[in-house]
C-alpha positions in Angstrom: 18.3 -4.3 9.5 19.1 -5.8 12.8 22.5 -7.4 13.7 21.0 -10.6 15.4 18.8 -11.1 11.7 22.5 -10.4 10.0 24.5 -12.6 12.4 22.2 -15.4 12.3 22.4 -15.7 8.5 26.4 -14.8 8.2 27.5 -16.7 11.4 27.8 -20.3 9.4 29.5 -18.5 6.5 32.8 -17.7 9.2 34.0 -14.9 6.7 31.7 -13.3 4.4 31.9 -10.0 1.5 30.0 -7.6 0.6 28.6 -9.5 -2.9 27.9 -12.1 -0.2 25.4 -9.5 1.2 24.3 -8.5 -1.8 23.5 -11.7 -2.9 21.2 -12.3 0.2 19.8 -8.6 0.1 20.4 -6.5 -3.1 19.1 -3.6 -1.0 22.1 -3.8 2.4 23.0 -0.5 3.2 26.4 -1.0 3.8 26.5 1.9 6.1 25.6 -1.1 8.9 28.7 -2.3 8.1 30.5 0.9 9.6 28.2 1.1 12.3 29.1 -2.6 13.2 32.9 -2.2 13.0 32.6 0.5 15.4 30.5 -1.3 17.9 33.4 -3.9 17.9 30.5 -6.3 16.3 32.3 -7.4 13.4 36.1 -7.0 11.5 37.2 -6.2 8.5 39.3 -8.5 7.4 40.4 -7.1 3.5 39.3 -6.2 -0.2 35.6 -6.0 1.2 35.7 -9.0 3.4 34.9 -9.3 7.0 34.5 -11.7 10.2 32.8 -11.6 13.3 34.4 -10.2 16.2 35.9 -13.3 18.0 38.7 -15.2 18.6 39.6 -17.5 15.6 41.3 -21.0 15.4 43.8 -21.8 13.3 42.0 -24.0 11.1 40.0 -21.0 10.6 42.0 -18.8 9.6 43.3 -21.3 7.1 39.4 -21.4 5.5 39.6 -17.5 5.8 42.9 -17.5 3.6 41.4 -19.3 0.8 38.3 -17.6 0.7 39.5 -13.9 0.3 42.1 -14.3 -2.1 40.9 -17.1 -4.5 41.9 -19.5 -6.1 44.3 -19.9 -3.8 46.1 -23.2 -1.1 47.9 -23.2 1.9 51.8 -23.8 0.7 55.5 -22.8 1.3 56.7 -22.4 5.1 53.3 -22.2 6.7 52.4 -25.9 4.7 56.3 -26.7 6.0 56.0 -26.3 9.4 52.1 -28.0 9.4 54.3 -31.0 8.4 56.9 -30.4 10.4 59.5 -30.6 7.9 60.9 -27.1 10.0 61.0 -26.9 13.6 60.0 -23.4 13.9 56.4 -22.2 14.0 55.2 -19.5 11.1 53.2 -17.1 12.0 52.5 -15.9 8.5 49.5 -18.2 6.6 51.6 -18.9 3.2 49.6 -19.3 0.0 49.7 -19.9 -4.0 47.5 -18.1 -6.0 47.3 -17.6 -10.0 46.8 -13.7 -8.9 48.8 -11.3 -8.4 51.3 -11.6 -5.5 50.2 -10.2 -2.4 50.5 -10.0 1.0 48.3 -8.7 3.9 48.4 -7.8 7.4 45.0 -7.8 8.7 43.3 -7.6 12.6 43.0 -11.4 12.2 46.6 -12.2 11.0 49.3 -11.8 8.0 48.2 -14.0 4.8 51.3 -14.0 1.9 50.5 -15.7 -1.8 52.7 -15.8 -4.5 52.0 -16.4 -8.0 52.4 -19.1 -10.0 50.5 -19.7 -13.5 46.9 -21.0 -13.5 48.0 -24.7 -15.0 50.5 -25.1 -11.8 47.3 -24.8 -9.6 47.3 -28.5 -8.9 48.9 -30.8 -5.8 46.4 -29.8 -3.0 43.9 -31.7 -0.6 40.4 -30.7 0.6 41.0 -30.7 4.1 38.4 -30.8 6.6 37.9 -29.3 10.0 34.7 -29.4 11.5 31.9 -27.9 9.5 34.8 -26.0 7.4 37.0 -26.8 4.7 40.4 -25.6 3.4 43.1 -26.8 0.3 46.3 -27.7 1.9 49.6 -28.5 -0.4 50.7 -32.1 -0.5 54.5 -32.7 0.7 55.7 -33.1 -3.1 54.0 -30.1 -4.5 54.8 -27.8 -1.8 58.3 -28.8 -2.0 58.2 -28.0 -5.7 56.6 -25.0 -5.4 58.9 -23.7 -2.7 61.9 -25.1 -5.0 60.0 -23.2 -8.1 59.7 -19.8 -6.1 62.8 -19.6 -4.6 65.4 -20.5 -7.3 68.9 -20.6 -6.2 71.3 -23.4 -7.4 72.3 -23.7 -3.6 69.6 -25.9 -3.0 71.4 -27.8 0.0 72.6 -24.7 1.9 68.9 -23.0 1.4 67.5 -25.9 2.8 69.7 -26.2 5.4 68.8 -23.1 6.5 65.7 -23.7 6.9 66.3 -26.5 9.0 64.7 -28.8 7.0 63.6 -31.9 8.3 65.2 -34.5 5.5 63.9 -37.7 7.8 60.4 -36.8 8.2 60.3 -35.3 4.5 62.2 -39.0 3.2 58.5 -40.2 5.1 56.2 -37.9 3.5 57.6 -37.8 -0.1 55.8 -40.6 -2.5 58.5 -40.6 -5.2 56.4 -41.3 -8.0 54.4 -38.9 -7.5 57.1 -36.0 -6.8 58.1 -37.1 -10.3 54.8 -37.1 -12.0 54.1 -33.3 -10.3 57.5 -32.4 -11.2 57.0 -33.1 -15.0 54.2 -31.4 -15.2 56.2 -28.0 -14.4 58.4 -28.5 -17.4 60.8 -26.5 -16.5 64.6 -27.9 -16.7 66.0 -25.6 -14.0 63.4 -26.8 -11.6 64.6 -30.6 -12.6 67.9 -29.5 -11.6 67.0 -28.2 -8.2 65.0 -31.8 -7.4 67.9 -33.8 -8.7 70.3 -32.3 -6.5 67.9 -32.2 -3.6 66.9 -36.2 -4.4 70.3 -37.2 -5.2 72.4 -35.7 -2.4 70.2 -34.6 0.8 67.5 -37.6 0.4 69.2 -40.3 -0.4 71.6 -40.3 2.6 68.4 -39.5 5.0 
């Protein structure tokens, strides 16, 4: 097979697998794969996925997260500093996933996930970029799931280290719905963590 007849199929896909191939020829000899890694025509990203060789936007990469570790949403300290609710920049693309957790370090970039059970896979937004598409966490779930993951009962001082934003997050937050999201965690430790955070850092904002 020729690369231009691959590329021209692949190139509107932006990261594509090998069932991908499959799917469009059952007979691939994946050997071209090797063959095109070494001619610097296309990447191998992870777990049998892999990109054309170019440079990639952010947005991009963001569609590239969810795609080879799904189900999955951008969340956590990459979702924080999209809304700048922390003033410094992340460099790691931060995910939840009902899979195992995981992290990568890949030619393209470093993708994290962490678990969390399949009925707490809720809270995100199609987001759309272009012709491309990526989940993104909303401000309440991503501060419940960063408040879930990382449970300390210094809720103030762990924030405060991250520099958190408590203005622009008092902005963001729809309180009804942080509630309504919150319930649906049922978890009475995590309702202790949001009270404090609510009752002590938000209110004074």
């Amino acid at each position: 097979m020729r690369f231009l007849e691959f590329k021209s199929h692949f190139d509107p896909f932006l990261v594509f697998s090998i069932q991908d191939i499959r799917k469009w020829d059952p007979d691939f000899d994946t050997r071209r794969l090797v063959e095109w890694q070494e001619k610097g025509y296309i990447q191998k990203v992870v777990n049998r996925w892999y990109v054309f060789s170019k440079t990639l936007r952010q947005e991009e990469l963001l569609t590239i997260s969810n795609r080879i570790y799904s189900p999955s949403y951008i969340s956590l300290e990459w979702a924080m500093s999209h809304y700048r609710l922390i003033p410094e920049g992340v460099y790691t693309i931060t995910a939840i996933t009902t899979l195992k957790t995981q992290d990568f370090n890949t030619g393209i970039g470093a993708f994290s996930y962490r678990h969390v059970k399949p009925a707490l896979m809720f809270g995100y937004r199609l987001v759309r970029f272009e012709n491309i598409f990526y989940k993104m966490a909303e401000p309440e779930k991503l501060l419940l799931d960063y408040l879930y993951l990382n449970p300390s009962d210094k809720v103030l001082e762990d924030l405060e280290g991250l520099r958190l934003n408590v203005t622009e997050l008092n902005t963001l937050l729809h309180r009804k719905k942080l509630e309504n999201y919150l319930a649906m965690f049922n978890n009475k430790a995590l309702n202790k963590r949001v009270n404090i955070l609510t009752e002590q850092l938000l209110a004074h904002a």
